[in-house]
GUZA-449875 format. One record per residue: residue number from 1; residue in one letter; x, y, z of N, C-alpha, C in turn. Coordinates in nm, 3 decimals, padded with zeros to 5 digits. Example, Ala and Ser with C-alpha at 12.3 -4.5 7.8 and 13.67 -1.06 7.14 Angstrom:
GUZA-449875
> nr/rest/n_X/n_Y/n_Z/ca_X/ca_Y/ca_Z/c_X/c_Y/c_Z
> 1/A/01.319/-00.569/00.780/01.230/-00.450/00.780/01.320/-00.330/00.780
> 2/S/01.285/-00.225/00.708/01.367/-00.106/00.714/01.290/00.003/00.787
//
This chain:
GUZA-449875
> nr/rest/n_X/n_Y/n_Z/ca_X/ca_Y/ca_Z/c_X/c_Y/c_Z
> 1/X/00.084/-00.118/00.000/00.000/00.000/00.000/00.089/00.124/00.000
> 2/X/00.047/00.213/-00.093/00.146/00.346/-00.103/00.098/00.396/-00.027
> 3/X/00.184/00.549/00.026/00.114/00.648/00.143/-00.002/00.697/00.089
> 4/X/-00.011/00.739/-00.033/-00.119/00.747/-00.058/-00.257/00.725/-00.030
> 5/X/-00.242/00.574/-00.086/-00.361/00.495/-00.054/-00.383/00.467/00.094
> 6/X/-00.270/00.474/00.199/-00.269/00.474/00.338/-00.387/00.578/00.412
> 7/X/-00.304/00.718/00.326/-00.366/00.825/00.356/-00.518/00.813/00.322
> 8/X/-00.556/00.841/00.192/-00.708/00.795/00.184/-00.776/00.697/00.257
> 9/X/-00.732/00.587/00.310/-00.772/00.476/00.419/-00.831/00.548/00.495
> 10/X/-00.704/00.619/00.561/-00.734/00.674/00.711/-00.821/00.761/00.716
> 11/X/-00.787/00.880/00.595/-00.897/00.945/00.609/-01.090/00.907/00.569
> 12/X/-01.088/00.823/00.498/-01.227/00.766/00.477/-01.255/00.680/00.624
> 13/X/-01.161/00.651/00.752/-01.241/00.549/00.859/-01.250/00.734/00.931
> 14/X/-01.159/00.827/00.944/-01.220/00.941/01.022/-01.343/00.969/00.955
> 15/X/-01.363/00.951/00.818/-01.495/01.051/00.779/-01.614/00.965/00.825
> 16/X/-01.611/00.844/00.827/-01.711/00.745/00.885/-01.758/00.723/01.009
> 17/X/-01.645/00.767/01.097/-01.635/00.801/01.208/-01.721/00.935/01.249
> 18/X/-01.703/01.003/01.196/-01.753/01.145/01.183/-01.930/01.152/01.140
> 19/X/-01.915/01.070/01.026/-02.058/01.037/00.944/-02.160/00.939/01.071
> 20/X/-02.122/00.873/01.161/-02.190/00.803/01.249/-02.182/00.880/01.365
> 21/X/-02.058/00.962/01.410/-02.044/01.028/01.529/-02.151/01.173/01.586
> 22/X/-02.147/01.247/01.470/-02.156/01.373/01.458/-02.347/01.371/01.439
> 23/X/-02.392/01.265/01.378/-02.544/01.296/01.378/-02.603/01.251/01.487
> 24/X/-02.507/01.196/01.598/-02.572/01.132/01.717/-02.644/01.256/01.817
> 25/X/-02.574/01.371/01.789/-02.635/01.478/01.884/-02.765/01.470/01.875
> 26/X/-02.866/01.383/01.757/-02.987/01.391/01.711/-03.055/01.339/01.852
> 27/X/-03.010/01.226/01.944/-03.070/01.197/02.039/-03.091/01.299/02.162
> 28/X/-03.006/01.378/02.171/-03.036/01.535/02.260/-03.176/01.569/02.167
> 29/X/-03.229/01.586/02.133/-03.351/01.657/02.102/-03.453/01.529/02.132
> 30/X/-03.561/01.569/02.254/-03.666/01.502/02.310/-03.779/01.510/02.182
> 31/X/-03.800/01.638/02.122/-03.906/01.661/02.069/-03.882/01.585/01.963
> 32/X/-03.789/01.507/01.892/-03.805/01.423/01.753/-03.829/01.300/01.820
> 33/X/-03.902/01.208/01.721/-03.993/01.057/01.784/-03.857/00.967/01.756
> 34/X/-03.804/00.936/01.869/-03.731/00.811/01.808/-03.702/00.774/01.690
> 35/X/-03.814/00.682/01.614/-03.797/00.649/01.503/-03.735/00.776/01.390
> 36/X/-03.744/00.887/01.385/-03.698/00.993/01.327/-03.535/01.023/01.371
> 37/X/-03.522/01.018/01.509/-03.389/00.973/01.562/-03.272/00.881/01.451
> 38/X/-03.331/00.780/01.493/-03.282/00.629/01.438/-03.242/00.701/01.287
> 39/X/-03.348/00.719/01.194/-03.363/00.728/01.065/-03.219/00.864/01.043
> 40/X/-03.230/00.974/01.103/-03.110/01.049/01.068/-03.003/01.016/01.136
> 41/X/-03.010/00.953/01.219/-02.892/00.914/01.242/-02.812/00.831/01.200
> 42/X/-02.859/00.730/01.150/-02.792/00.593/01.089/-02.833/00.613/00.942
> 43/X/-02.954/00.693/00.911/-02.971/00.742/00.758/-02.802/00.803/00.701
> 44/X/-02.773/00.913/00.788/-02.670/00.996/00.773/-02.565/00.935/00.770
> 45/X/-02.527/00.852/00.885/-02.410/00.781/00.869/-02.390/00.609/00.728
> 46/X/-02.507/00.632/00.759/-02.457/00.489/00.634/-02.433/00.542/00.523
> 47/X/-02.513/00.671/00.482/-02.487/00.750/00.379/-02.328/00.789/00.350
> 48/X/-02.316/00.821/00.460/-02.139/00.897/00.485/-02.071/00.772/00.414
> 49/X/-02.124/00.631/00.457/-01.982/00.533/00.497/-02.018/00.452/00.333
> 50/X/-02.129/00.509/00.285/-02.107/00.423/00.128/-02.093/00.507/00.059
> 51/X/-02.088/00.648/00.022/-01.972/00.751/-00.037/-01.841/00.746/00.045
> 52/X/-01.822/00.691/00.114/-01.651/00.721/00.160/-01.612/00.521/00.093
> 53/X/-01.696/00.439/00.102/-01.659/00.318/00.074/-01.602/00.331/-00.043
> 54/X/-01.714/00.385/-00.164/-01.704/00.356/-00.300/-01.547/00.485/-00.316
> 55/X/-01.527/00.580/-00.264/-01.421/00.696/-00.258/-01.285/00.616/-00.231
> 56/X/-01.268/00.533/-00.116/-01.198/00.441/-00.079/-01.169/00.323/-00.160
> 57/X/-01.237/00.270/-00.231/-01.229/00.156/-00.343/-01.259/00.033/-00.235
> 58/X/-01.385/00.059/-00.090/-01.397/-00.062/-00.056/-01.487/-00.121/-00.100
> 59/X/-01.557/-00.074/-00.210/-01.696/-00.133/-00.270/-01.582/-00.206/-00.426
> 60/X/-01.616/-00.365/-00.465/-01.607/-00.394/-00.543/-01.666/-00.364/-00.649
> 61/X/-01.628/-00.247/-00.704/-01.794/-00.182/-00.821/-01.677/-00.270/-00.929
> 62/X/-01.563/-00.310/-00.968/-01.491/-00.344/-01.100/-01.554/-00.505/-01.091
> 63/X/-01.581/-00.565/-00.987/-01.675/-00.693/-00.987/-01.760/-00.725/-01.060
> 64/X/-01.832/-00.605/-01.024/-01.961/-00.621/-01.077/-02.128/-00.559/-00.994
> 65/X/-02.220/-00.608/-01.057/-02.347/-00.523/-00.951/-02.303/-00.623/-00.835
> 66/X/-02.365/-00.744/-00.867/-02.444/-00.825/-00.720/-02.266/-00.796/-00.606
> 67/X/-02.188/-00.860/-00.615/-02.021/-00.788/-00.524/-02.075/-00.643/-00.462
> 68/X/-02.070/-00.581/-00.576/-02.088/-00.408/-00.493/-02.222/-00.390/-00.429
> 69/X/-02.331/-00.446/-00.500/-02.487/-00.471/-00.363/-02.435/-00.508/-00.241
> 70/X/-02.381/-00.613/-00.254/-02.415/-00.704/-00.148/-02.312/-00.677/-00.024
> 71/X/-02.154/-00.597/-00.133/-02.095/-00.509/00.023/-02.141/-00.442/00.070
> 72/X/-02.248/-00.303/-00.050/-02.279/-00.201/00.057/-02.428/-00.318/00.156
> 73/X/-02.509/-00.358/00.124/-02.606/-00.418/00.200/-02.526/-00.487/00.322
> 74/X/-02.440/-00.529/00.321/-02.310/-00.609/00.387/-02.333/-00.467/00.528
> 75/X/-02.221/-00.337/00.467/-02.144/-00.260/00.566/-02.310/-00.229/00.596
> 76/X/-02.404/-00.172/00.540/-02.541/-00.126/00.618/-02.572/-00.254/00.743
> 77/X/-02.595/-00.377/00.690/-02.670/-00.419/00.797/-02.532/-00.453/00.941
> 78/X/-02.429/-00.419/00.920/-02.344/-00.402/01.023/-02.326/-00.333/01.052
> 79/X/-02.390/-00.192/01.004/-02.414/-00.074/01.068/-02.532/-00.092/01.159
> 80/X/-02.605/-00.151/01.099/-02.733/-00.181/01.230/-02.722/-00.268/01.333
> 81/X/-02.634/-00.358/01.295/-02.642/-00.467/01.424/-02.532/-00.380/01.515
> 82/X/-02.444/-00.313/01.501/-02.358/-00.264/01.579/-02.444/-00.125/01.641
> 83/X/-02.550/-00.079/01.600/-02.659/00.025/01.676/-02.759/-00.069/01.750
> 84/X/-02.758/-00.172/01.696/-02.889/-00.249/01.793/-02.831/-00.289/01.896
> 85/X/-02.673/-00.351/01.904/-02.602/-00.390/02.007/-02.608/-00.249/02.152
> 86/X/-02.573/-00.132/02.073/-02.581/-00.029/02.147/-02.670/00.013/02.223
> 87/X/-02.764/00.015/02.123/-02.948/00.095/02.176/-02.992/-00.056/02.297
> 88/X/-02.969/-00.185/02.277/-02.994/-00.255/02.407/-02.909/-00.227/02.529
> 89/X/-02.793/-00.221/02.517/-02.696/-00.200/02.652/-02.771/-00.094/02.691
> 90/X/-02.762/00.055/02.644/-02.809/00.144/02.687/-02.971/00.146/02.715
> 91/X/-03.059/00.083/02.652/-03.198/00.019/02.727/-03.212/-00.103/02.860
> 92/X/-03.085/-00.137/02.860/-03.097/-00.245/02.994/-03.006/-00.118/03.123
> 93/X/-02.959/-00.057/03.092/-02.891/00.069/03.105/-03.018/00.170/03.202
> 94/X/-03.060/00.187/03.135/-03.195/00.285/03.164/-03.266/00.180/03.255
> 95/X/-03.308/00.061/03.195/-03.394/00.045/03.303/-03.346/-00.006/03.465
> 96/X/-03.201/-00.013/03.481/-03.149/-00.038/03.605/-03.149/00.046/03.649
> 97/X/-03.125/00.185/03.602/-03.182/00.344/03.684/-03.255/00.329/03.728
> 98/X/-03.400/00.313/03.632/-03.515/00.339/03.658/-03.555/00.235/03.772
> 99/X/-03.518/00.141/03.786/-03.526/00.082/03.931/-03.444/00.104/04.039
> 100/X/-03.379/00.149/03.998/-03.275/00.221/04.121/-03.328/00.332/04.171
> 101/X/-03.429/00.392/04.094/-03.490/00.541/04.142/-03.584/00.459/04.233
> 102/X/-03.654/00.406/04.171/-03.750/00.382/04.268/-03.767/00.316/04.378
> 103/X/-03.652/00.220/04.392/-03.615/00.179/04.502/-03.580/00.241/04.583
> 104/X/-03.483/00.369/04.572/-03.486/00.459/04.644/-03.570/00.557/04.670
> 105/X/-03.721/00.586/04.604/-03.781/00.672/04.643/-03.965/00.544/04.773
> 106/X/-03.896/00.427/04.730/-03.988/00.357/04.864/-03.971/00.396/05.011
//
């Protein structure tokens, strides 16, 4: 790998990083419904990470269609299982508070 191509690496995992990081502030706002949450947030970032894929040359597009489908469908649904992993910790998360409050308010 030339520096080059090093360089573009690195910089396409910061921009992905960035593309998943940066729309998370969406959960600070009470007044959007969840599901609207979810949708810009992981809308935004999957968006980010399959223009930085195909920018990067991690999408096999010289393959062919079904190769380049089936990576980006690939990096999306491992974009979701790695948010579903999250959104449960942090829901089993919440609800040990929420019994911790109230245990303390008996």
């Amino acid at each position: 790998m030339t520096v080059a191509e090093y360089t573009q690496m690195l910089a396409g995992i910061i921009l992905v990083g960035l593309g998943f990081g940066l729309p998370s502030i969406v959960y600070q706002n009470d007044k959007l419904a969840p599901a609207y949450q979810v949708l810009i947030h992981m809308g935004t970032g999957c968006l980010v990470m399959t223009l930085v894929s195909f920018w990067t040359g991690w999408i096999p597009v010289k393959a062919g269609f079904w190769p380049a489908f089936l990576t980006i469908a690939g990096e999306i649904a491992v974009a979701f299982i790695v948010w579903l992993i999250f959104y449960q910790q942090e829901k089993k998360l919440a609800r040990k508070m929420n019994n911790r409050i109230k245990q303390l308010k008996k």
